[in-house]
N, C-alpha and C positions, 0 to 999 in steps of 0.2 A: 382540490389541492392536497398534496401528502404532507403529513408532518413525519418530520422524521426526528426521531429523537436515539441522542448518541451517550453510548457506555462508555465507561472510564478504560484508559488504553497508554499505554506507555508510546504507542506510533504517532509520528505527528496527527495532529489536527484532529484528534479523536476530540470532538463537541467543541471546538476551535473555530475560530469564523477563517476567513483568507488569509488577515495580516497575522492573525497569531500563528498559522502553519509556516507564513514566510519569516517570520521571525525565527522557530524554530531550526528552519533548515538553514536561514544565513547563520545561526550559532552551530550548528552541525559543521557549516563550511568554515568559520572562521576557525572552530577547534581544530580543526584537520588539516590548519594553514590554505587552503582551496579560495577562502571568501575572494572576489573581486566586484567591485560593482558594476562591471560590465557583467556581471551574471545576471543581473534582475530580471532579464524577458524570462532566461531557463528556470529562473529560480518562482518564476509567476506559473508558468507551466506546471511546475512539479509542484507547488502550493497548487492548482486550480486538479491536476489531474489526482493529488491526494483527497481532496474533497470532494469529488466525484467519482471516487474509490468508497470513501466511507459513506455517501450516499445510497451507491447502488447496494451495497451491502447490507445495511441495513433495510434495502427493501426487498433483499432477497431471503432475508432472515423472518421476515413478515407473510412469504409466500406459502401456501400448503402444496403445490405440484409447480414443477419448473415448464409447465408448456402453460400456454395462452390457447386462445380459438381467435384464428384468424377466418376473417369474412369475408369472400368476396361475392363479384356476380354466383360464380363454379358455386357456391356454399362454403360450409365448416372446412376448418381443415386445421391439426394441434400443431403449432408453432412456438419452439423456445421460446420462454417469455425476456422480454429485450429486456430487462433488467440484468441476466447474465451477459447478452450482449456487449450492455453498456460497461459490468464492470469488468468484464476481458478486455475490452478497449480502454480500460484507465487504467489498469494494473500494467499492460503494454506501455502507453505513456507512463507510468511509474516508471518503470523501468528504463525505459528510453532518456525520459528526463535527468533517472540518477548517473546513467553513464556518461551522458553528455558533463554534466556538474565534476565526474568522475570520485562519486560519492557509493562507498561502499556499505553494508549493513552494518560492518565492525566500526565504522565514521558516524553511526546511528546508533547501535545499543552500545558501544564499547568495546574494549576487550573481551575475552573471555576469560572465567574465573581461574584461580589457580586448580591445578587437577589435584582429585582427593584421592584417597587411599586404593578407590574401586580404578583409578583410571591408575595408577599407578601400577599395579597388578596385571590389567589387563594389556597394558604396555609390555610389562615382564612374559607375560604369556604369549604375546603376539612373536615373541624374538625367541623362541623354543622352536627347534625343528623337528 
């Protein structure tokens, strides 16, 4: 059995168990006016598919080479290790799950900050012909 142990992270459910991701993102939805409680099946999905997002990652963070040795009768043969498999297929369900909810990443970190002096500028520069 793998242990997997999770770093501190501002994304849901980073070292979170199920219900504290799905609390997360029903506060995601309620801030954004979105919450209903007909959401729960999508909202269990996108908690289940974020936790198998930060599973697979952290055990691909543990790997030294991204192929595996698969075996059959034929012999050897190096094969992508299904731990990137698995987290392209939850990062896809992330996805899937946030547009379904029609939850944005600006609905997850916020706003964006106000622009400082360097974006200011580069504004002024960008409208020079």
């Amino acid at each position: 059995m793998r242990e997997v142990i999770f770093e501190k992270s501002d994304f849901w459910g980073m070292g979170k168990k199920i219900d504290k991701i799905k609390e997360a993102i029903i506060g995601d939805l309620r801030a954004s006016g979105l919450y209903s409680p007909c959401l729960n099946i999508q909202i269990e999905s996108l908690a289940g598919a974020v936790l198998a997002l930060r599973i697979a990652t952290a055990d691909i963070e543990k790997l030294k080479t991204s192929r595996a040795v698969e075996k059959s009768k034929y012999g050897e043969k190096p094969v992508p290790d299904p731990a990137f498999r698995i987290q392209r297929d939850a990062m896809a369900e992330v996805s899937k799950q946030m547009k379904q909810l029609n939850l944005t990443v600006l609905d997850i970190v916020g706003r964006p900050e106000v622009p400082g002096p360097i974006d200011e500028l580069t504004a002024k520069l960008d409208t020079i012909q």
